[in-house]
C-alpha positions in Angstrom: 0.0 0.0 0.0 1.7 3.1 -0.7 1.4 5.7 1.6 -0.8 9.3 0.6 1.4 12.5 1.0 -0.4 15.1 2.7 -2.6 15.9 5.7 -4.7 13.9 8.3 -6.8 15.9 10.6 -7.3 14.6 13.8 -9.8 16.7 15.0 -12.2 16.3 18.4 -13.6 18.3 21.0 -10.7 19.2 23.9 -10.1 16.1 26.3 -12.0 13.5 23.8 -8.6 11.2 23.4 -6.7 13.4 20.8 -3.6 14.0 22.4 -3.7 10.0 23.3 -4.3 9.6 19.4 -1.3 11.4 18.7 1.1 10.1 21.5 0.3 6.2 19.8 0.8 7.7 16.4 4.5 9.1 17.9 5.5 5.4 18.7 4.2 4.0 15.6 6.7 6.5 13.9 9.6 6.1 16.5 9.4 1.9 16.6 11.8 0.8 18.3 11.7 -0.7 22.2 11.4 1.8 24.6 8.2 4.0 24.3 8.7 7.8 22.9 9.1 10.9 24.3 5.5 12.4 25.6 7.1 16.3 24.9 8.4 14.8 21.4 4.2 15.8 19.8 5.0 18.6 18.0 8.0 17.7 15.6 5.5 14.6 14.9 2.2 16.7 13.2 1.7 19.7 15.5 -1.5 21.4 16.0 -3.5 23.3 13.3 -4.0 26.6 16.0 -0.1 26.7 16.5 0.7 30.7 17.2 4.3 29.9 15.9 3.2 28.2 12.9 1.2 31.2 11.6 4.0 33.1 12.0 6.3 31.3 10.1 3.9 31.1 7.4 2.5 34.7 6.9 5.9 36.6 8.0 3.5 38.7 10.4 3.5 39.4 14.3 -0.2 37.6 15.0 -0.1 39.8 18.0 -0.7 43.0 16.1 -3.6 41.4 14.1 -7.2 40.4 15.2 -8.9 37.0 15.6 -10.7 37.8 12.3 -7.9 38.7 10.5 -5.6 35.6 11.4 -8.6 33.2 10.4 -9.0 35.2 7.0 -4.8 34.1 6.8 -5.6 30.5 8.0 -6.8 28.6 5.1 -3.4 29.7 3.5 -1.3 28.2 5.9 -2.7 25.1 5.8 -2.9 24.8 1.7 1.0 26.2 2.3 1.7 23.0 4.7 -0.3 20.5 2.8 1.9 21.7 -0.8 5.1 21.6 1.3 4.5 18.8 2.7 6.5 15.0 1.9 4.8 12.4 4.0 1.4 11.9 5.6 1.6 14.7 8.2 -1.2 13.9 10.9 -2.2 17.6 13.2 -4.4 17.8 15.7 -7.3 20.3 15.5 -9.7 21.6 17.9 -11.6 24.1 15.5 -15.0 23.0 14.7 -15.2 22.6 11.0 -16.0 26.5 10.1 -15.9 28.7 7.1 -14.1 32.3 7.4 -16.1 35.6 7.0 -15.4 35.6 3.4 -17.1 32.1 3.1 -14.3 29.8 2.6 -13.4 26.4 4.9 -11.3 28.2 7.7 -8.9 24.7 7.4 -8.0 25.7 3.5 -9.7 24.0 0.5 -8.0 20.9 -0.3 -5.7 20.7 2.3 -6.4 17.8 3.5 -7.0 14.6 2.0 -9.1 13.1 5.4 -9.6 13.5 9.0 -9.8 11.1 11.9 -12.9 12.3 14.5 -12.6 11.4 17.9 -15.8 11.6 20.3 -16.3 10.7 23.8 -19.3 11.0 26.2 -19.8 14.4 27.2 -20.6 13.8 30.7 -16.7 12.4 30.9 -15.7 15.6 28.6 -17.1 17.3 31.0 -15.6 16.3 33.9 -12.0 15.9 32.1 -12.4 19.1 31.6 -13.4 20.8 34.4 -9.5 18.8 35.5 -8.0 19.9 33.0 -8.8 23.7 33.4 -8.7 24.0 36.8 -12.6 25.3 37.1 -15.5 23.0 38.2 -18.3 20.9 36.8 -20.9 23.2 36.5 -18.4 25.6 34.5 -17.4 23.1 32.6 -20.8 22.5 31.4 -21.7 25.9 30.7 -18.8 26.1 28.4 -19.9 23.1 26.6 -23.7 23.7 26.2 -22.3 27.6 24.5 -23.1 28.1 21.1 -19.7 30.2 21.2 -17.5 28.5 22.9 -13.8 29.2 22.0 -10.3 28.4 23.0 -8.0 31.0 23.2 -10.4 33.8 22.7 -9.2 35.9 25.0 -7.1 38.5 24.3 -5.1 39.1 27.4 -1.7 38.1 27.0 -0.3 36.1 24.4 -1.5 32.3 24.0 0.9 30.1 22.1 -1.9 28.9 20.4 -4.5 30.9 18.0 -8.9 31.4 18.5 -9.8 28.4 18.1 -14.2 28.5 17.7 -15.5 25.5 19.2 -19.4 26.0 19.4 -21.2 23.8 21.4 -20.6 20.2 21.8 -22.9 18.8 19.7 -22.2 21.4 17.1 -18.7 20.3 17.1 -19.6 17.3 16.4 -22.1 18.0 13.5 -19.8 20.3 11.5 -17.4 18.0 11.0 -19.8 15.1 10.6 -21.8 17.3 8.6 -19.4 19.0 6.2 -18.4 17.3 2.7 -15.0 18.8 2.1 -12.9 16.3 3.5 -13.6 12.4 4.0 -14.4 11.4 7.8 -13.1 8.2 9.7 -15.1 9.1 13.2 -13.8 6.9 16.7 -15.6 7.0 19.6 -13.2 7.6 22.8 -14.7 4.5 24.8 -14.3 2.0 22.0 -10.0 3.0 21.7 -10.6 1.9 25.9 -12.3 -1.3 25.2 -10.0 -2.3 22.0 -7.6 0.1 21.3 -5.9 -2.2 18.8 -9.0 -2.4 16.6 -9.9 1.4 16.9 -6.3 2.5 15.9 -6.1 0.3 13.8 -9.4 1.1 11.7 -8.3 4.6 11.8 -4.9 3.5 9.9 -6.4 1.9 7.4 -9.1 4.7 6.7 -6.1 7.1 6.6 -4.2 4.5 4.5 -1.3 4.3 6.9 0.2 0.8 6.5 1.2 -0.5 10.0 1.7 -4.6 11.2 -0.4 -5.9 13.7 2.8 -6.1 15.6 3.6 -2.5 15.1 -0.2 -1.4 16.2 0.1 -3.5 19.0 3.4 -2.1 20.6 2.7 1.4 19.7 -0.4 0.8 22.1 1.7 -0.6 24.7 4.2 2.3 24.6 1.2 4.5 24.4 -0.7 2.9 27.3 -1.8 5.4 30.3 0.4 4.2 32.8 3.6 4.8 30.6 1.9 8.0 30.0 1.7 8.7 33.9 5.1 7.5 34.6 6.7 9.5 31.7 5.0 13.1 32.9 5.4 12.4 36.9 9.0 11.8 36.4 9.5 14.9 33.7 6.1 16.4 33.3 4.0 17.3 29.9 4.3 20.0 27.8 0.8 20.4 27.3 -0.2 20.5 31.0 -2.4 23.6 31.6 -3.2 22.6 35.1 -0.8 23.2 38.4 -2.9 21.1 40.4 -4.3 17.8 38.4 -1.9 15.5 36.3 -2.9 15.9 32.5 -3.3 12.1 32.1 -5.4 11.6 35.0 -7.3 8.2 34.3 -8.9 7.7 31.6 -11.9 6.0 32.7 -14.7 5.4 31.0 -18.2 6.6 32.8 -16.3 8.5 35.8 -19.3 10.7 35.5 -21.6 8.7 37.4 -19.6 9.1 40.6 -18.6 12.8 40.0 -21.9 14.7 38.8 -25.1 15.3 40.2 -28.5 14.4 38.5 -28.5 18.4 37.9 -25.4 18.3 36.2 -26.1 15.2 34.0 -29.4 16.7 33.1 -27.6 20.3 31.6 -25.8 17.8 29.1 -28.5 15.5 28.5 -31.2 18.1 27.9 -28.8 20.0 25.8 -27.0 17.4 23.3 -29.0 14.1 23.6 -30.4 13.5 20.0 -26.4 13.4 19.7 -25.2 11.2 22.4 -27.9 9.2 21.0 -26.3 8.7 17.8 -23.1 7.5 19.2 -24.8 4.9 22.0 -24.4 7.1 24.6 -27.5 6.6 27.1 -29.7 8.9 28.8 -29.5 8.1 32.9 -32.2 9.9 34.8 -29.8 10.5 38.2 -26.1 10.0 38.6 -25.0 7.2 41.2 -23.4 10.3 43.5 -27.0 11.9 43.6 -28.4 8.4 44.6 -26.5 7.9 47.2 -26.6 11.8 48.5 -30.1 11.6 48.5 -30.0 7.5 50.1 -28.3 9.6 53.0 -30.6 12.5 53.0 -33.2 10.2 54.7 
């Protein structure tokens, strides 16, 4: 099979797997015995809202410019990456599949040739990321269930990362799901936890990446989350945003039901069922944490 030059995006919602994705993709590359470097991510794809990459592209201090103006720029970095590219370059992207204010696919026309989507329960988004930002549930939530949500959008100081527009949850999910520009290979978080062989795997051969079962499997290994623990408690992560909470936590798979209450699961429910529904995700009526709270209330 020979390989496709050019770009794979691996696009999700924040804390939906990517940066997992990306650390098994590194050992794939590296092979070899001893897992890869967890800080080693960017020379291996990057990431599509990279402050430095604009830069380097355009010639031009982003810092003088507004949000507007770099995403008018944007689609021409990325058609400038994908025509110098040599090799199938896979970067992450948090955007939600948008078009510019002039009308034109903010991630360039053509510049890719396909995307991996990775989605995961939003009641565990949810609490990943209330971790991961150092705010709580409920905040979490709200930032979630906002039509507007952004990363980066705020312009005090000077984020090593670009805007990156978001919208809700579910319509994160729908424009990339939705869009016809670029072929989609979607993933769902829980089934890379239950057989992450299989799911990487699948995600290979959409992307027409040729690995060997034996190179999927130990690329897994390397990648698995206690080597991911290890590696950042002994030299941390890069990517860390919080002081207080490791940015490879657990993992798990429904840690919502002990962590929310039935308010809490009901602001996602109400808000993006019709499309948890789609991927198998269940309604629950009451967390087991409210259960229990309200066992002891009498």
């Amino acid at each position: 099979m020979s390989v496709p030059v050019g770009i794979v995006w691996l696009a999700s919602f924040p804390k939906s797997g990517n940066t997992w994705f990306r650390i098994f993709l590194s050992n794939l590359a590296a092979g070899g015995d001893k897992p890869a470097d967890i800080n080693d991510l960017h020379a291996r794809g990057g990431i599509a809202s990279s402050r430095h990459e604009f830069e380097a592209a355009t010639l031009l201090d982003s810092g003088l410019m507004s949000d507007d103006d770099i995403d008018r720029l944007r689609p021409r970095v990325y058609e400038r990456i994908a025509a110098g590219t040599r090799e199938q370059r896979w970067i992450k992207v948090h955007d939600a599949y948008s078009l510019t204010l002039e009308g034109e696919p903010m991630l360039g026309r053509g510049a890719a040739y396909a995307a991996v989507y990775l989605v995961r329960d939003p009641r565990d988004v949810a609490l990943s990321f209330s971790y991961h930002d150092n705010t709580t549930i409920d905040e979490a939530i709200r930032f979630m269930n906002a039509a507007d949500s952004a990363l980066c959008g705020a312009r005090r100081g000077m984020a090593s990362q670009l805007r990156q527009k978001l919208q809700d949850w579910s319509g994160h999910v729908r424009s990339w799901l939705d869009q016809t520009d670029v072929p989609v290979h979607v993933v769902r978080y829980e089934d890379i936890v239950a057989d992450p062989v299989a799911a990487f795997g699948a995600a290979l051969r959409f992307a027409r990446r040729p690995a060997t079962a034996e190179e999927i499997e130990r690329a897994v290994r390397h990648a698995s989350f206690a080597e991911l623990r290890r590696q950042e408690s002994e030299k941390g992560f890069a990517e860390r945003v919080s002081r207080t909470a490791p940015f490879f936590r657990s993992g798990r798979v429904g840690g919502w039901r002990e962590a929310m209450t039935s308010e809490q699961v009901r602001a996602i429910e109400s808000r993006h069922g019709d499309t948890m529904a789609k991927f198998g995700y269940p309604m629950a009526a009451t967390s087991s944490r409210a259960v229990a709270c309200a066992f002891r209330s009498h």
